[in-house]
C-alpha positions in Angstrom: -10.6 -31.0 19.8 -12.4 -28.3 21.7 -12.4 -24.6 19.8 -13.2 -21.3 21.5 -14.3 -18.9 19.5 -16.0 -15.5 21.5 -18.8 -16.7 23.7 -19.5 -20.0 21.7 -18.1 -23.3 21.8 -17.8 -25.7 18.8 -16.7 -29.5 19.4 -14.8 -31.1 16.7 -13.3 -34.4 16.1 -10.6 -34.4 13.4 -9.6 -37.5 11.9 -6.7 -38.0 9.7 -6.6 -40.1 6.6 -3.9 -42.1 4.9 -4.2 -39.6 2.5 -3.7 -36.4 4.4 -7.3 -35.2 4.5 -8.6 -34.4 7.7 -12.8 -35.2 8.3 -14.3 -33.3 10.7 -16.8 -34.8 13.4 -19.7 -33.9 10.9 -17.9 -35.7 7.8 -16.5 -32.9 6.2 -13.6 -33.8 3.8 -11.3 -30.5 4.6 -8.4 -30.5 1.5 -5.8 -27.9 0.4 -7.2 -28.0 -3.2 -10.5 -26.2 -1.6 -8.0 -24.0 0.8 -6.1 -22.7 -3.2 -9.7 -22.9 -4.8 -10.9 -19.5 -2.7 -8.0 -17.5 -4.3 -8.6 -19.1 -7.9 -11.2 -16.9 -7.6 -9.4 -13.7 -7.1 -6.8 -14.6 -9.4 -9.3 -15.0 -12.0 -10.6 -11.4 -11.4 -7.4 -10.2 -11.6 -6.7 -11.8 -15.2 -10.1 -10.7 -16.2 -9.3 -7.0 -15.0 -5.5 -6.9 -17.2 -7.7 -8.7 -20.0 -10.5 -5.5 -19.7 -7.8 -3.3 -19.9 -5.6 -4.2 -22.6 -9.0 -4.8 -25.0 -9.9 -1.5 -24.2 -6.4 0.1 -24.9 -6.1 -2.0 -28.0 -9.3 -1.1 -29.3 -8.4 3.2 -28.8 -5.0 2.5 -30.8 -7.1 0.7 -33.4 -10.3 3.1 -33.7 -8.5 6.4 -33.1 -7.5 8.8 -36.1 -4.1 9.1 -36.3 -3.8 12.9 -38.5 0.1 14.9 -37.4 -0.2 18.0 -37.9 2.5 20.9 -37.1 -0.4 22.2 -35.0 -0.7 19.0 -33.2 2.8 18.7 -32.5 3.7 21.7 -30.9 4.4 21.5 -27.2 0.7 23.0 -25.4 0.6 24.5 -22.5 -2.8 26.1 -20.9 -3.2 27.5 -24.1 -0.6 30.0 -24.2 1.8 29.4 -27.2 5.5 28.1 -25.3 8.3 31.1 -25.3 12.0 29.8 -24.1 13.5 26.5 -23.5 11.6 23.3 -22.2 13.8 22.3 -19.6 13.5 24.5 -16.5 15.1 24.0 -13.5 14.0 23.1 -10.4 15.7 23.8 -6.6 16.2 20.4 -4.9 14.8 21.7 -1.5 11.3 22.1 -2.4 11.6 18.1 -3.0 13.7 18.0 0.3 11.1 20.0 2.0 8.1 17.4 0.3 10.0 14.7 1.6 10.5 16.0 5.2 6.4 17.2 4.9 5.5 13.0 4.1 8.1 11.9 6.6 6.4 13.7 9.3 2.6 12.9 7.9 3.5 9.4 8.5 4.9 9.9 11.5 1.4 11.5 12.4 0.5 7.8 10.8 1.6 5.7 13.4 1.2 8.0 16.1 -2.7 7.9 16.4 -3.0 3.7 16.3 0.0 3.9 19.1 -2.6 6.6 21.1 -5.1 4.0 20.8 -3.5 1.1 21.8 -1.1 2.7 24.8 -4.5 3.2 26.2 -5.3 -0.6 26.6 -4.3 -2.6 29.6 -1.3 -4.7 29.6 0.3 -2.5 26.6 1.6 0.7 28.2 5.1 0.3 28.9 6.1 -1.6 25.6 3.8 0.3 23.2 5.7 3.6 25.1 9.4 2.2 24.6 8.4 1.7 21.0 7.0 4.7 20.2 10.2 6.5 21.9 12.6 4.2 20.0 10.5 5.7 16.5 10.1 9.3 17.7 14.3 9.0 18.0 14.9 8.0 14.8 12.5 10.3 13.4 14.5 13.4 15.6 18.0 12.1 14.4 16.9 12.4 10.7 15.5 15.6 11.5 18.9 17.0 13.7 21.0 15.3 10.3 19.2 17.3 8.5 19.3 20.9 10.5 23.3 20.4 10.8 23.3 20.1 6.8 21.6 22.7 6.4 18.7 21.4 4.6 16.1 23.1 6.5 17.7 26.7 6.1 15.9 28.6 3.3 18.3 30.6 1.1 
């Protein structure tokens, strides 16, 4: 087996055991424990990070002083003492007008990799159809929501 990889050329002779294993020209035993082996790594970092985390949450529930007072259960905000209700209300379209803002942010997203890769040779025409067949979905959300009336600020 002949592999091309960039300017070089490696030769290779595989050979197949009984037992699955392929041996490379050089004698190397290639197995799928050592292919599972590379991400025991990573999942062992991972298990360590949770660990380092709940030991250090564990250990500020057990250390911290735990003294309620009336002061230290009134509601604090910027350290003005709170007049009125808790709940306030909130109009819908400012989260209508977030959501149409990170719509079009990742819209912006995708259009500069697209830029980049219309300009290479043998992509043009697809990469173009693509990028119209996105833009149109993006425009019909946008006319849906104009004829609801979503974008008109009252």
């Amino acid at each position: 087996m002949r592999e091309t990889l960039g300017d070089s050329t490696i030769a290779a002779t595989h050979v197949v055991t009984a037992a699955g294993h392929a041996v490379t020209g050089a004698g190397h035993v290639v197995t799928g424990a050592g292919y599972f082996r590379s991400y025991s790594a990573v999942g062992l970092l991972a298990v360590v990070g949770v660990l380092f985390v709940a030991v250090a949450f564990g250990a500020g529930r057990l250390l911290r002083p735990v003294v309620p007072t009336p002061e230290k259960l009134l509601t604090y905000e910027c350290g003005v003492d709170p007049v009125g209700e808790g709940w306030a209300h909130t109009q819908v379209r400012y989260y209508v007008y977030a959501f149409l803002y990170v719509i079009f942010a990742v819209d912006s997203v995708f259009l500069f990799p697209w830029a980049t890769v219309f300009a290479a040779p043998g992509f043009g025409a697809t990469t173009l159809v693509e990028m119209f067949v996105f833009l149109g979905f993006l425009a019909v959300g946008l006319l849906y929501a104009y004829k609801k009336g979503v974008l008109a600020w009252t």
